[in-house]
C-alpha positions in Angstrom: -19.8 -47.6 -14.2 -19.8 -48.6 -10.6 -18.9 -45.8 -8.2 -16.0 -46.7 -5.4 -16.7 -46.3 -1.8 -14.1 -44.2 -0.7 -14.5 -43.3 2.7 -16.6 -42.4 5.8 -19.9 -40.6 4.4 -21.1 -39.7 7.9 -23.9 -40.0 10.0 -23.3 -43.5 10.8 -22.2 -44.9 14.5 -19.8 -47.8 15.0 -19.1 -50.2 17.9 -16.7 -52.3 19.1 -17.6 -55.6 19.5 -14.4 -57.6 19.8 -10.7 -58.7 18.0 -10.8 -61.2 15.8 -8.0 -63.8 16.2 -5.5 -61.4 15.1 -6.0 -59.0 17.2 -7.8 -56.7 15.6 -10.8 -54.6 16.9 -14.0 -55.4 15.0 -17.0 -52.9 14.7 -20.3 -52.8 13.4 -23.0 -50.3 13.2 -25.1 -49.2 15.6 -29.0 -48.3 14.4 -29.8 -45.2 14.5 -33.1 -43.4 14.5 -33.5 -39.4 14.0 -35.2 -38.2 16.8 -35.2 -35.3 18.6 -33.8 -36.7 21.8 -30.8 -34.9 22.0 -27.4 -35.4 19.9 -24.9 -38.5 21.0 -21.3 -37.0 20.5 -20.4 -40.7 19.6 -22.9 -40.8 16.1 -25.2 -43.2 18.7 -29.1 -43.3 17.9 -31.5 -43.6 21.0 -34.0 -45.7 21.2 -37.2 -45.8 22.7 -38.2 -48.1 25.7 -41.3 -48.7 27.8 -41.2 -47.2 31.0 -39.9 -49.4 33.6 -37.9 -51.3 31.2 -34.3 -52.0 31.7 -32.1 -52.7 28.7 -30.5 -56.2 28.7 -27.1 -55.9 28.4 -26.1 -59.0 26.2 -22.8 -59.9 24.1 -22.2 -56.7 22.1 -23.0 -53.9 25.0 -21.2 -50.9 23.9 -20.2 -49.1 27.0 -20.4 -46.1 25.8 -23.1 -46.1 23.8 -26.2 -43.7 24.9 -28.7 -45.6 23.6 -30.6 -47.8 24.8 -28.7 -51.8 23.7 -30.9 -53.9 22.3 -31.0 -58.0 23.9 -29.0 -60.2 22.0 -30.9 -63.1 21.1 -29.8 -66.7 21.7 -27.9 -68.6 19.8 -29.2 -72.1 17.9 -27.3 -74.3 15.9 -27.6 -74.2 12.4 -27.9 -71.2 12.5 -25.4 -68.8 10.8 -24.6 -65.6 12.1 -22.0 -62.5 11.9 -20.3 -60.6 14.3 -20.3 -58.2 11.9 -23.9 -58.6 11.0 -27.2 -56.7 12.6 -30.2 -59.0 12.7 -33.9 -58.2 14.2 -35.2 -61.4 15.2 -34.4 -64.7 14.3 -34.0 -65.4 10.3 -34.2 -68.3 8.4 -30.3 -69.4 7.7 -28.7 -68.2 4.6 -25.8 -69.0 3.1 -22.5 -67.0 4.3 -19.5 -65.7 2.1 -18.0 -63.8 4.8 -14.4 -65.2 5.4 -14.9 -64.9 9.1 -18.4 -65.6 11.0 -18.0 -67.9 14.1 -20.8 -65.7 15.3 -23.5 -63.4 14.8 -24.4 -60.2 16.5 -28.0 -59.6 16.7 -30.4 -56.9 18.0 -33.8 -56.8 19.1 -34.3 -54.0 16.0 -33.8 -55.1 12.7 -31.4 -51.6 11.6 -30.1 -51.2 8.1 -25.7 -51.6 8.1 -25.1 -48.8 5.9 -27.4 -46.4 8.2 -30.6 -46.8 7.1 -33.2 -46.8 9.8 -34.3 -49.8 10.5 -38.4 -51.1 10.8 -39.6 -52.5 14.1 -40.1 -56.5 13.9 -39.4 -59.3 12.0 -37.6 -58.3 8.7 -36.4 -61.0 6.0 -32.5 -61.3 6.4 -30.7 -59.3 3.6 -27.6 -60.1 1.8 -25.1 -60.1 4.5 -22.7 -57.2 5.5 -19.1 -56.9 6.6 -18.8 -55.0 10.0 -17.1 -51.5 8.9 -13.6 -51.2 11.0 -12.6 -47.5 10.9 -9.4 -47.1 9.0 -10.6 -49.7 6.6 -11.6 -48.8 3.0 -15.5 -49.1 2.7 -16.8 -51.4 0.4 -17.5 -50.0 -2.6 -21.1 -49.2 -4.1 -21.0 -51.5 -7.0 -18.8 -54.3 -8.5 -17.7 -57.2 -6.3 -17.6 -57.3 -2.6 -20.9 -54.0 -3.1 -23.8 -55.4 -1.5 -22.9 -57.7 0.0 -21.1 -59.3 -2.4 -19.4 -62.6 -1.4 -16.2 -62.4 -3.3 -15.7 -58.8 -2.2 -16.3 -59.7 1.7 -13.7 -62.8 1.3 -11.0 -60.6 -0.9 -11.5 -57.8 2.3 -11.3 -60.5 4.8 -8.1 -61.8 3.3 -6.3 -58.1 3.0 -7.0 -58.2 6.8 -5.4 -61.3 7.4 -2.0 -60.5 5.4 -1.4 -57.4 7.1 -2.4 -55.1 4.2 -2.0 -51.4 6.0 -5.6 -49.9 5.4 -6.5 -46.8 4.3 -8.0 -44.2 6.6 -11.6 -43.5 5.7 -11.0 -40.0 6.7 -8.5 -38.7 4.5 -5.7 -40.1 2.5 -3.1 -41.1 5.5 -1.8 -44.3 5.6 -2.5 -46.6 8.3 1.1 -48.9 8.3 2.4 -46.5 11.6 -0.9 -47.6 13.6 -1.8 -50.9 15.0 -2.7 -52.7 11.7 0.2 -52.6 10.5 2.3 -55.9 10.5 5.9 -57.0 9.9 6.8 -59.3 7.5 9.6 -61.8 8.3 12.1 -63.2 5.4 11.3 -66.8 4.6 15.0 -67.2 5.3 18.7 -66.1 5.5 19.6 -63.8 2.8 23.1 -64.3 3.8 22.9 -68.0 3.3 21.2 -68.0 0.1 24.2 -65.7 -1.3 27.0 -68.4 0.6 25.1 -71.0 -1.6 24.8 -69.1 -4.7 28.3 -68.3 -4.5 29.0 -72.0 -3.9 27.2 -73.4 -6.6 28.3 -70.6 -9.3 32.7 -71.1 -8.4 32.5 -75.2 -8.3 33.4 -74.8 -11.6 36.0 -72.4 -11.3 37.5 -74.3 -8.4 37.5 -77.7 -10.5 39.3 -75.6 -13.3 41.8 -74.3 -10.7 41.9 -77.9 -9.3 42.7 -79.0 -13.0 45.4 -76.2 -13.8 47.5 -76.6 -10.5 47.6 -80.4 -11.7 48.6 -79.5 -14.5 51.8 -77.1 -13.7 52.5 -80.1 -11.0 52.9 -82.5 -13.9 54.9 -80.1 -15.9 57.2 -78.6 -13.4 58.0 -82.8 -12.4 59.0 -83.8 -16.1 61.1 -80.8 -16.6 62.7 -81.6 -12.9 63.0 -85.4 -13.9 64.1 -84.5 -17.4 67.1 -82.3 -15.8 68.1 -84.6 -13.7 68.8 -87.3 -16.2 70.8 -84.2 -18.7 72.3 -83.8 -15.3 73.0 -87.6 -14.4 74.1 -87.8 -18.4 76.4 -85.0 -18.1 78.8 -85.9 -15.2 79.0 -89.7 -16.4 80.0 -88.2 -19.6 82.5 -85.9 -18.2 83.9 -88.4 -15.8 84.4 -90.9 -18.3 81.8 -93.2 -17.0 79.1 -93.8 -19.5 79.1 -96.8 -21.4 80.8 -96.3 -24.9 82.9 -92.9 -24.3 85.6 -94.8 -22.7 86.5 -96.7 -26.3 84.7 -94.2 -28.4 88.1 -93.4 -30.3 91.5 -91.9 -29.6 90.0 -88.7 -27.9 87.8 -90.3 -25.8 90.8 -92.6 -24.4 93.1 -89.4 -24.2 90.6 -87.8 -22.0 90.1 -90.8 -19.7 93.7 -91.4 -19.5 96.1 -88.4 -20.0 93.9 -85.8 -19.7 92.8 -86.5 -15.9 94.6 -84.8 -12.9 95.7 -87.3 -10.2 97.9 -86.6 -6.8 100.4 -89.6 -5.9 102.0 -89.7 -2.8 104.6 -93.2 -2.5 104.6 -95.0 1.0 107.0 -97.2 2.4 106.5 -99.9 5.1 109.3 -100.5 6.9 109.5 -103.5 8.9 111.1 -103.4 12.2 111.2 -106.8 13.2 111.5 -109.0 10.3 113.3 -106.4 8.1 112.5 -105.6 4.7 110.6 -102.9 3.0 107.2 -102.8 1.0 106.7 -99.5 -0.8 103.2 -98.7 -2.7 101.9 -96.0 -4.2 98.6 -93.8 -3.5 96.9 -92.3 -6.4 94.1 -89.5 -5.6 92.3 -88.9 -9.1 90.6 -85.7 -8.7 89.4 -85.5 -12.2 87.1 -89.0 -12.5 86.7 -88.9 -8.3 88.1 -92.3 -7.8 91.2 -93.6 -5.9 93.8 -96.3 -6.0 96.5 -98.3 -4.2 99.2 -99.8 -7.0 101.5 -102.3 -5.0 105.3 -101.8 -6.8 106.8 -105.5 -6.2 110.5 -105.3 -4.8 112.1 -106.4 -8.0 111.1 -103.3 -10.1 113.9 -102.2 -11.7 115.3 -98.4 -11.1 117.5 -96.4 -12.6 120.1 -94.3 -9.9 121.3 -91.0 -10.2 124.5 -92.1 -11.9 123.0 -94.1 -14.3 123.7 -97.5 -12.7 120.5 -100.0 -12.5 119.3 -101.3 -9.1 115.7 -102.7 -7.8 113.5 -101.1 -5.8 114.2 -102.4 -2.6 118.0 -101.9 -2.9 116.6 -98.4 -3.5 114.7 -97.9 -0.7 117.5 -98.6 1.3 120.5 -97.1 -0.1 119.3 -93.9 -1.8 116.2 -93.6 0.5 112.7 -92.3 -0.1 113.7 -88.6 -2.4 116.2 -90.8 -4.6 113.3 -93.7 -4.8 111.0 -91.7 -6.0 112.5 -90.0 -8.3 114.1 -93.2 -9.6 109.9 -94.4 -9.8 109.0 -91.2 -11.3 111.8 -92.0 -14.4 111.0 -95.5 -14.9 106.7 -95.3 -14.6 106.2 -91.7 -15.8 104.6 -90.6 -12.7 104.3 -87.3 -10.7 105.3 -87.8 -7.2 104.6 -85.3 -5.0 105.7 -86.8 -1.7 107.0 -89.9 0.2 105.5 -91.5 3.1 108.2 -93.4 5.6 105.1 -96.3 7.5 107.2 -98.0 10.3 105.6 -101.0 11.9 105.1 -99.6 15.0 103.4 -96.6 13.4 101.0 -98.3 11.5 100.0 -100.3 14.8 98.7 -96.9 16.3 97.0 -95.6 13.1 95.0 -98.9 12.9 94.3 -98.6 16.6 93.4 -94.4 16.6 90.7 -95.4 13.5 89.4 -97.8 15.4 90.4 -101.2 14.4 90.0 -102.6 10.6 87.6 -105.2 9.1 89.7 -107.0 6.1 88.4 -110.5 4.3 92.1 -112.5 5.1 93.3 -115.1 2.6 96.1 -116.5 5.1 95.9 -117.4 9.1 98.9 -115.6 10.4 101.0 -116.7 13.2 101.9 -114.5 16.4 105.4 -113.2 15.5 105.7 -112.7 19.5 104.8 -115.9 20.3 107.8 -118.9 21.4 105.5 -121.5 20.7 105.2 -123.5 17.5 101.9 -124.6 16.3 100.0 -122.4 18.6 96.6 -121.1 18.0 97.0 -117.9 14.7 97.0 -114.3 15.5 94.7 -113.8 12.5 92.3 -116.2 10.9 91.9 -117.0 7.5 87.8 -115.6 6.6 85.6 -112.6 5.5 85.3 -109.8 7.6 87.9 -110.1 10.0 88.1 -107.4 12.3 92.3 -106.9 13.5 93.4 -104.9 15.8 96.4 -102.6 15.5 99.3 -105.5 16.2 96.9 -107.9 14.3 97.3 -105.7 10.7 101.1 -105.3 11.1 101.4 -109.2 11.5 98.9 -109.5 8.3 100.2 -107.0 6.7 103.9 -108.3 6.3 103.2 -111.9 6.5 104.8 -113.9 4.2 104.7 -117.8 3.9 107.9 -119.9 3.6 108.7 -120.3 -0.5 105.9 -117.6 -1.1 106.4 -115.2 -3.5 106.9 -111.3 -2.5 104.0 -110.4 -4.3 101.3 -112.1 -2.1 102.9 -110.3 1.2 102.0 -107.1 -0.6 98.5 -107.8 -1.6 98.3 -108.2 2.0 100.0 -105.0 2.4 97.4 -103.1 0.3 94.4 -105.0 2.1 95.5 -103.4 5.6 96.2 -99.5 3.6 92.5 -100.1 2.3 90.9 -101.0 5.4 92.6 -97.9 6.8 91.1 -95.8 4.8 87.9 -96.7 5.2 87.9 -95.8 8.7 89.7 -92.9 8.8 87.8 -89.5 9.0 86.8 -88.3 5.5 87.1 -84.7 7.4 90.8 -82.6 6.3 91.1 -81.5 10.1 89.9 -84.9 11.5 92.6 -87.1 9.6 95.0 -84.2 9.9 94.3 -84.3 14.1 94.9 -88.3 13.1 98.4 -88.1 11.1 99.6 -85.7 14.4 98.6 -88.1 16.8 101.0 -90.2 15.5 103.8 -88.2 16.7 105.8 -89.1 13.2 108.5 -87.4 11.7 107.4 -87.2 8.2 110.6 -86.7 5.4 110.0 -83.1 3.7 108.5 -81.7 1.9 105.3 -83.6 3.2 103.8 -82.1 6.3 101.4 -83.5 8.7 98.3 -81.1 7.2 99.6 -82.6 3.5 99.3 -85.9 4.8 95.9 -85.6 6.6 94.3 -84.3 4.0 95.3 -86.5 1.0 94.6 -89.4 3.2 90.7 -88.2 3.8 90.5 -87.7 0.4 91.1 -91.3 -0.1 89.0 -91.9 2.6 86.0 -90.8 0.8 86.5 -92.3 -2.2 87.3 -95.7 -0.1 83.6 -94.9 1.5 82.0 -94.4 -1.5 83.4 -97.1 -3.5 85.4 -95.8 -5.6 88.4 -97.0 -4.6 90.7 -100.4 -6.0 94.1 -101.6 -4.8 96.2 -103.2 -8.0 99.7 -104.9 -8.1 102.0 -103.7 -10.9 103.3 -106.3 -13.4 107.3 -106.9 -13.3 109.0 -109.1 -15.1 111.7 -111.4 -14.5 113.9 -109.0 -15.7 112.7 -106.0 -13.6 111.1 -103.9 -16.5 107.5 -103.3 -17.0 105.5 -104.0 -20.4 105.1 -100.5 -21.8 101.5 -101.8 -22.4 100.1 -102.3 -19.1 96.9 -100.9 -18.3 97.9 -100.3 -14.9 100.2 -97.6 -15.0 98.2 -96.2 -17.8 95.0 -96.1 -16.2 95.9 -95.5 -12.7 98.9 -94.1 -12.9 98.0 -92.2 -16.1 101.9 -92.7 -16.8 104.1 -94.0 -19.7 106.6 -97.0 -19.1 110.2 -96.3 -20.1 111.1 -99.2 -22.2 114.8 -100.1 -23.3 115.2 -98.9 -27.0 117.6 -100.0 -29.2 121.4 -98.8 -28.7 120.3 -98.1 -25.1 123.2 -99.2 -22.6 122.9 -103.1 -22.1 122.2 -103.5 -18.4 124.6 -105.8 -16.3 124.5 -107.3 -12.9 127.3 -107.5 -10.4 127.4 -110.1 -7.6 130.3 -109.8 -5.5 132.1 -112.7 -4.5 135.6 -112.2 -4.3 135.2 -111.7 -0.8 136.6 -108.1 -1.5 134.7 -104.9 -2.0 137.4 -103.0 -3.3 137.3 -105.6 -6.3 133.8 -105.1 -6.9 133.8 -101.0 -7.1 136.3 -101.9 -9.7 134.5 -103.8 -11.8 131.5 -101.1 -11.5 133.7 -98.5 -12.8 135.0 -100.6 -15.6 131.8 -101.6 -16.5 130.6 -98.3 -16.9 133.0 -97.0 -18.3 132.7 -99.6 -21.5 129.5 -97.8 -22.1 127.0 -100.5 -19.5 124.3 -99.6 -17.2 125.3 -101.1 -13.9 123.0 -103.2 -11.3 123.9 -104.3 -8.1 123.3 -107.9 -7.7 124.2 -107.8 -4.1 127.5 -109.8 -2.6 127.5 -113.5 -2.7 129.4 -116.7 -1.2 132.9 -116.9 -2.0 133.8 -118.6 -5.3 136.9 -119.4 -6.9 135.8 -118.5 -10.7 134.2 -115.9 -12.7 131.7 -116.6 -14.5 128.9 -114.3 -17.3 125.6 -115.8 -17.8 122.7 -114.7 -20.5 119.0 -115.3 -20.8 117.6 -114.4 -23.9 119.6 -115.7 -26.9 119.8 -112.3 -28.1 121.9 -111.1 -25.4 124.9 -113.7 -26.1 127.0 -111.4 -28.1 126.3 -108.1 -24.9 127.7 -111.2 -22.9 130.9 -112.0 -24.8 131.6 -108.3 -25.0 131.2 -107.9 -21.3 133.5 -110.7 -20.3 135.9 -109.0 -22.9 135.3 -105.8 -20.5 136.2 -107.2 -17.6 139.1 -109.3 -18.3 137.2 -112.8 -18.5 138.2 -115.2 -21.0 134.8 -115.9 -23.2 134.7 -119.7 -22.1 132.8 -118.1 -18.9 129.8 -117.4 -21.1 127.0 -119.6 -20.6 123.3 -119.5 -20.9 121.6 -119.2 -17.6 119.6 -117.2 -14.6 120.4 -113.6 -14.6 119.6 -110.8 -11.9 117.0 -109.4 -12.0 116.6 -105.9 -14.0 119.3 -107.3 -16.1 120.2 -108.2 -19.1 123.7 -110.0 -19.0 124.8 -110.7 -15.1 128.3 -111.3 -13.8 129.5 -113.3 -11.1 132.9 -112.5 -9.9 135.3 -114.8 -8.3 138.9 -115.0 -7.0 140.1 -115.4 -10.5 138.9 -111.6 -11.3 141.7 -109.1 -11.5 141.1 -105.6 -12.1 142.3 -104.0 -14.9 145.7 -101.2 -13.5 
């Protein structure tokens, strides 16, 4: 079993003979010789020299040696040498295994490393030794790297070049404190090599994340999508829009008829120059959002107060706008909860305070102001025309020669739309409007009544959702009892004559004598007949009672019978309107005593 070297045995001198290219010192032995020259505090061994000779002081010299230094010999090429390495004289080149030899270090005395005295002269080159640095672990006696081992000097010349902190020869301290010791340096960042670890372990996790918040984007959009069309399905269904519910069956019609709220508020244009009166009615259906204009034509037939039969113009003129509409309200089934009096002038300054109206005009219009015939039209016939405040009136109550009423009040209904269209959708804007006006409104409307049903309409008219309709009359004055018109928009029931209801008859006056005509009222109702006012007629010298419908030629007989009239005045023939049997009476009438 090979013994370790472990440490400095003693008796042995060192020198410094230079730092390798790290830095470090290197030492190697210094040959000693026992003699009794005196003690060298420093371990050095003297040497003998001829008197008179001086030492050369080659590469090596150890200042502090007290020896004499021994010449260093030249160096040749080819030659391999040590600076850790003691030669005497020049020796045959060997092979080297130290890891570091650029050079050798050799003395005139051939000394043995490990303190052995060395012979004088020429000595055969042993196996070559590693300079001893103090500090340094010694090699050790057997095993690799003893001896001069090869693969024990490189392993030893390798610990010196990583740093390795030596041992002290001297005792068990460790050398890292002292100058061999050196710091390592990290190959790189720890920091960054965590970022990147971090990095590559949570792509996954962020793709998952990536991957869940796409998914709660899909889901949270289909249940947002998917309650928008239970939403969208929901109001069409409750306002009677969607396809089907309207005709579904007989609840289905009750709720889209009946069922639904609406405010009506009647309006009467008054015309100031021309005379004459058109009267329409403006229906507010809060319960399906929508809005309407129905146009009542002059010739409706009404009912008065005490029970006589007269049209709706007559009406609006003799009983005025609270005995009109209730007269409307008894023959269409409506709710009217205010009348509107519209004089010309009036509806001049509303068109002009909204701004002027755009209306698609079926007629070019004269200038009612203008003394010229054939001159160039107020308003042209086209789409889109924009009229001014004087332009609507003229449109608006234009009627052509031999054209029927009717036509005059579509155009009537035109000019109402286009005003609501431009008239503030706001309560307090349209209300500001309606008091700008400056009109005296009949009670119980008021001017904050007013402007706020009107921008109702007004946003219904924006929207769309707005029509303008003209109530069928017939000849006769009455209303089919199945029109869609007052059952849809007016949401109302038609009063129809029933049988044994009073037969309606209409007066015309023309006896020249108004006294005579009251007379023949009161008679009339007094046999048990409705009475209408056919207005007062040119003067005629006989009596006559004419029929219609074959149906009504007995009513006829018995109402000449009434009056006095012999029954050769019946004849077949054109009766008022709203009636059913209609009386002319002449001179020849004489009232009853």
């Amino acid at each position: 079993m090979n013994d370790r070297y472990d440490g400095y045995a003693g008796g042995d001198q060192y020198e410094l003979v230079g730092y390798d290219e790290f830095g470090q010192p290197v030492y190697q032995q210094v040959p000693t010789q026992r003699t009794a020259q005196g003690y060298d505090p420093y371990g050095t061994q003297q040497h003998q020299q001829p008197p008179g000779q001086q030492q050369p002081q080659g590469y090596g010299y150890d200042p502090y040696a007290s020896g004499p230094q021994q010449p260093r010999p030249p160096y040749h090429q080819g030659q391999q040498h040590s600076p850790y390495d003691t030669d005497t004289g020049t020796q045959p080149p060997t092979a080297s295994y130290d890891f570091y030899a650029p050079y050798d270090t050799p003395t005139a005395g051939g000394y043995d490393p490990y303190g052995r005295a060395s012979t004088s002269g020429q000595q055969p080159r042993v196996a070559e030794q590693t300079a001893y640095i103090p500090q340094q672990a010694g090699p050790a006696d057997s095993g690799p790297g003893h001896d001069g081992d090869p693969a024990g000097a490189t392993k030893r010349g390798a610990a010196g070049r990583s740093g390795t902190a030596p041992k002290d020869p001297h005792g068990d301290r460790d050398a890292s404190n002292e100058q061999f010791a050196f710091a390592e340096e990290p190959d790189g960042d720890p920091e960054d090599v965590i970022d990147w670890l971090k990095f590559t372990e949570n792509r996954t996790e962020r793709r998952e994340e990536a991957k869940r918040r796409a998914r709660s984007r899909v889901v949270a959009l289909v249940v947002v999508v998917a309650l928008a069309a239970v939403g969208g399905v929901g109001y069409l269904w409750y306002a009677g829009r969607l396809p089907g519910t309207s005709s579904g069956g007989k609840s289905a019609t009750t709720t889209a008829t009946g069922a639904q709220n609406r405010d009506v508020l009647v309006v009467h244009l008054h015309n100031t120059k021309g005379g004459g009166t058109s009267t329409a009615l403006l229906v507010d259906n809060t319960t399906l959002k929508q809005g309407a204009t129905v146009l009542l034509p002059n010739s409706l037939g009404l009912t008065s107060d005490d029970g006589s039969t007269t049209t709706l113009a007559k009406s609006v003129s003799d009983d005025g706008s609270s005995g009109t509409s209730d007269a409307i309200d008894s023959a269409l089934g409506t709710k009217i909860e205010g009348s509107w009096r519209l004089d010309t002038p009036y509806l001049n300054n509303l068109v002009e305070l909204v701004g002027n109206i755009d209306v698609t005009t079926d007629a070019d219009v004269p200038d009612p102001d203008s003394k010229k015939k054939g001159g160039s039209p107020l308003v042209h016939k086209g789409q889109d025309q924009t009229l001014s405040g004087k332009m609507a009136v003229a449109y608006a109550t234009y009627r052509a020669p031999g054209e029927a009423q009717d036509a005059q009040l579509e155009r009537f209904g035109q000019v109402m739309q286009g005003v609501l269209r431009k008239l503030s959708s706001d309560p307090q804007a349209a209300t500001t409007t309606v008091q700008t006006l400056a009109q005296i409104l009949d009670p119980p409307l008021t001017d904050k009544d007013l402007g706020s049903f009107l921008a109702k309409l007004a946003d219904r008219a924006k929207e769309g959702a707005y029509k303008t309709a003209l109530l069928p009359v017939r000849s006769d004055g009455t209303v089919n009892d199945s029109d869609t018109v007052v059952k849809t928009l007016l949401g109302g029931t038609v009063k129809s004559p029933q049988a044994g209801d009073a037969v309606r008859v209409g007066i015309q006056n023309a006896t020249g004598s108004k006294a005579t005509a009251e007379q023949a009222r009161v008679a009339l109702v007094n046999g048990g007949y409705t009475f209408v006012d056919g207005g007062t007629g040119a003067v005629q010298t006989a009596s006559r009672v004419t029929y219609a419908d074959d149906g009504d030629k007995e009513n006829a007989i018995e109402v000449a019978k009434t009056l006095g009239l012999p029954t050769s005045a019946v004849q077949k023939g054109k009766v008022t309107s709203n009636a059913e049997v209609s009386v002319v009476l002449g001179q020849n009438y004489k009232a009853s005593s």
